[in-house]
Phi, psi and omega in degrees: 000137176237163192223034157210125165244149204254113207201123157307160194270340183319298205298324173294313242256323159344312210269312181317306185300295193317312204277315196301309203305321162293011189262011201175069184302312241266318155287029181288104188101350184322290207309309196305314176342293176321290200274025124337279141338290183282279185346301200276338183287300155315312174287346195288294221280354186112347181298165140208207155074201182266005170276329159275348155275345164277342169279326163346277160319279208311320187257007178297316181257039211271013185218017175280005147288010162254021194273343195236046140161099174304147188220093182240123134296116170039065201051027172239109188289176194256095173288027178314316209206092192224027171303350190253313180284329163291004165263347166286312186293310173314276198288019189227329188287295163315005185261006170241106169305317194280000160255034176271350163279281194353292183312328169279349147301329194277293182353310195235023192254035166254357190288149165254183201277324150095344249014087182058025170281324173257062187256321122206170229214150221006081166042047196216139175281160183257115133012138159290308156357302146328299176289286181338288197279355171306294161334308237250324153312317186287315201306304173315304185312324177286349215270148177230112170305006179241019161222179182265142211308306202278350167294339200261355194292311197305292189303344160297324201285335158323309208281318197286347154340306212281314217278321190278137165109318171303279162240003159220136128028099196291286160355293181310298129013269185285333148308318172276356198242340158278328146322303175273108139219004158266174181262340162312309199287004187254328178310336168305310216303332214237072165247146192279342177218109170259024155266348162298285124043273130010255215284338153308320185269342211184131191259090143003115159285149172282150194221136191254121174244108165306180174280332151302325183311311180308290190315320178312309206287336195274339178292321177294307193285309183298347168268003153278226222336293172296346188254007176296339188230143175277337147321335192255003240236348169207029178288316177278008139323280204284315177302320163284322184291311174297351145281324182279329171297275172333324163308290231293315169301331185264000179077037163313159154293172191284323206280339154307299194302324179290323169297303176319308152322271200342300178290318152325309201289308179303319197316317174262051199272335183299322168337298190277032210259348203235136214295192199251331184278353153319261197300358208226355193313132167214088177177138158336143190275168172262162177296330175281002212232333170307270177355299181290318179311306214280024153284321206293000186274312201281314190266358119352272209285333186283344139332275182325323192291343191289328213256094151359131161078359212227007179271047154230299183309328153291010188237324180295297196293329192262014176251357185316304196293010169255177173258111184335326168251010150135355181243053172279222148178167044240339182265004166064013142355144155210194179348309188266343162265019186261030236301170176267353176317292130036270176287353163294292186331313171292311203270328171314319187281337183278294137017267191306311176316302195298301190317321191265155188295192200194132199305324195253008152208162159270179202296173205257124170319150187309302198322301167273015192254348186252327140313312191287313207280331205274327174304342172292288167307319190264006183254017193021053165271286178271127166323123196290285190303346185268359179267324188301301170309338155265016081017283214276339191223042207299253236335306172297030181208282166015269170325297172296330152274034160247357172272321181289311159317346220238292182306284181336323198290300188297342164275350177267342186283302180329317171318297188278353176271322184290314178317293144357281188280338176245010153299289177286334162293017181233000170276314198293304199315289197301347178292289202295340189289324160314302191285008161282324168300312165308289156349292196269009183249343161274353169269000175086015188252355176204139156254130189226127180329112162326334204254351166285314183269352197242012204249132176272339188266350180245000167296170162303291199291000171256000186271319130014283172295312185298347191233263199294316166303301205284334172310281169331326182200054162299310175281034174239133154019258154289036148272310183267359156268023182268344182282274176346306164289308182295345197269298182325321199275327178232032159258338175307320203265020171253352172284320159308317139319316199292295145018268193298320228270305176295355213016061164295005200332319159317312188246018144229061160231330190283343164300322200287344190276339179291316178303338186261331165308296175287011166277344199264344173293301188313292188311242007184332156274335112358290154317316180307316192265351157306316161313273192269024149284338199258018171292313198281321164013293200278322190274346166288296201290343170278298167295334199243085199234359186205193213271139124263108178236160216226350151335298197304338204283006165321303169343305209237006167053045157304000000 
């Protein structure tokens, strides 16, 4: 068995993209798109090396921070406002050392340019990176996959044209418009696999992994899983610690055992394939809603097989779900194709299920929970000595998943208190960043949609409010007297308009002195409701601590 591997970095951030495209068929390639895109962009402006592979990586996974609340309009996600998800994506990317730039590229790569107002933000430079995968996102987003690619290149390039200085980059801009000047680069876009493409252009590093390097990455993907829902937020925590206690117990070797954890961490990576009210569902599933949970294993496995060095951990994980005499799935397995690794595997995860609490009930006493498995077992479902060995030692394996569960519990919260505070500094960041754009439209230095200044509803902070604030923090107060001042703020600026337009310059600064008095109301609630979101954080998350996944209730003939 081996237990350092030697993995082009491609192979990882591949297997990342595949797991993003399940979460959202309607984006399906997007990512490769992105990161395409920022590659020719990126070669236009001069990069190389490994600063252009950190933009790559970025932009291939620049939306693995949407994963724990889709925000989809009309099969579309909603870029109103996504300063809370690119700060996820940041804090779900660093915890994989060879993705520590990438992560501060994804961090800011929703900033606009601002002309140059936002160069930098909470006391930090914005990337060139930034600038990059930001284009590379807007340049995918015009493209409409029901027309042919080359009807569509001018007016994209028109529209990012229009874009410069406002919300890209000038430079970057330009970089980009020498990159799309041929019919290759649009033709590339509809390629079948444009990480081949990709890797044409460009060589990837190898990148060398001990079993901590492996754990970061796998730790990385279970928490793209488990935190899309604070029900999920620590099941695969408690599956690896309950497998790895069980290798360890049958005498596995450590660096066995940490694989084996690994594939704990792993198993349910197929998950995000299947919708969240699915998993979260409390009730019995319907047979189409059955149908869809038992695919999550088979693309489980297919991720995971892409990646070198990593075809026994893909094999443990895309085999959870069978059974010793054949009616398992998703590939109908039986006895000889079940390793025992496998079968640790298996019994950990039901294991974790029964045991751990559940919104609508608590966990199950050792007596049924040793019932349901032992009943398994005489049904040749479950490996008869991996049942034994948890027996002789249920308290110890308890014990480690409810410890394991305990730490899991406390980085997600943390996840979701970091979250908290920079949701509303990012409400505050996109409020000042308008009025400094407002700023630069009375000097005659910036132009803005109209329907942006006199509209409450078409600003950043007001598509911000009207989507993602009221979901989140309906229930604070200030948050709905935060309406009242802002709708004021921007009837002042459509009189202040009217002003400029007339040139009146006079009486629309003096309009402009008013404005900033009630921008300053507008922060200062805003601090407030920051204050009391990030209080309930801990206490949700302490009741909603375990898995609802509706597999189980096959378990329990629910």
């Amino acid at each position: 068995m081996k237990h350092e591997l030697n993995v082009s970095l491609n192979q990882f951030v591949f297997s990342l993209s595949q797991a993003l495209d399940l979460i959202n068929p309607l984006m399906a390639d997007r990512h490769k798109r992105v990161a395409y895109v920022a590659l020719r962009v990126a070669e236009a402006v001069g990069l190389s090396g490994k600063v252009k592979e950190d933009v790559v990586i970025a932009a291939a996974l620049h939306d693995i921070g949407t994963l724990p609340s889709q925000q989809h309009v009309g099969g579309k996600e909603s870029s109103a406002f996504s300063f809370r998800s690119d700060h996820f994506g940041f804090q779900l990317l660093k915890k994989f050392k060879p993705f520590n730039m990438s992560a501060r590229i994804v961090r800011f790569h929703n900033v606009d340019w601002a002309h140059g107002g936002n160069q930098h933000i909470e006391g930090e430079d914005v990337p060139v990176g930034s600038h990059i995968v930001h284009l590379a996102r807007l340049a995918i987003e015009q493209v409409n996959r029901a027309e042919p690619i080359l009807w569509q290149a001018n007016g994209i390039c028109e529209q990012i044209n229009g874009w410069r200085g406002s919300i890209l980059k000038p430079e970057i801009v330009d970089a980009f418009l020498r990159a799309s000047s041929s019919d290759a680069f649009w033709l590339d876009l509809n390629a079948a696999d444009l990480f081949v493409l990709m890797a044409e252009r460009m060589s990837f590093s190898t990148v060398e992994l001990d079993m901590d390097g492996l754990q970061d990455f796998a730790e990385l993907l279970a928490q793209m899983i488990d935190f899309r829902s604070r029900f999920t937020a620590t099941h695969s925590a408690a599956v690896a610690a309950t497998a790895s206690t069980l290798a360890q117990l049958f005498g596995f070797p450590e660096s066995d055992c940490r694989r084996i954890q690994v594939a704990g961490y792993l198993h349910d990576l197929g998950k995000l394939a299947i919708p969240t009210e699915c998993l979260e569902k409390n009730g019995k599933l319907t047979e189409e809603e059955w149908l869809t949970v038992r695919s999550h294993p088979y693309y489980t496995y297919r991720i995971l097989a892409s990646i070198k060095g990593l075809e026994d951990i893909a094999h443990w994980s895309g085999v959870h779900h069978e059974r010793l005499c054949g009616n398992g799935y998703p590939f109908g397995a039986n006895n000889s194709g079940i390793p025992l690794e496998a079968r640790i595997l298996t019994v950990a995860d039901i294991f974790t299920a029964l045991t751990e609490d559940r919104p609508y009930r608590d966990g199950l006493d050792r007596e049924s929970v040793l019932a349901i498995l032992g009943k398994m077992v005489e049904n040749f479902e479950l490996d008869r000595k991996v049942f034994e060995v948890l027996v002789a030692h249920y308290s110890d394996l308890d014990l480690a998943r409810t410890a394991a569960q305990e730490t899991a519990l406390r980085e997600y919260r943390g996840f979701m208190e970091d979250l908290v505070a920079l949701d509303l500094s990012g409400a505050r960041l996109a409020h000042a960043a308008w009025r400094k754009r407002l700023r630069g439209y009375l000097d005659g230095q910036a132009v803005l949609v109209r329907d942006q200044m006199v509209s409450h509803h078409e600003c950043d902070l007001g598509r911000w409010y009207h989507r993602e604030g009221l979901h989140y923090y309906g229930h604070i107060p200030e948050m709905h007297e935060l309406e009242e001042p802002h709708r004021a703020l921007h009837e002042l600026i459509g009189t202040l308009v009217d002003h400029k337009e007339q040139g009146r310059s006079s009486a629309a600064e003096l309009c402009y002195a008013q404005v900033k008095a009630i921008s300053e109301r507008i922060i200062g609630l805003l601090h407030v409701i920051e204050e009391k979101a990030a209080q309930p954080v801990a206490e949700q998350a302490l009741l909603s601590k375990s898995i609802v996944s509706g597999e189980y209730y096959a378990l329990q003939g629910a």
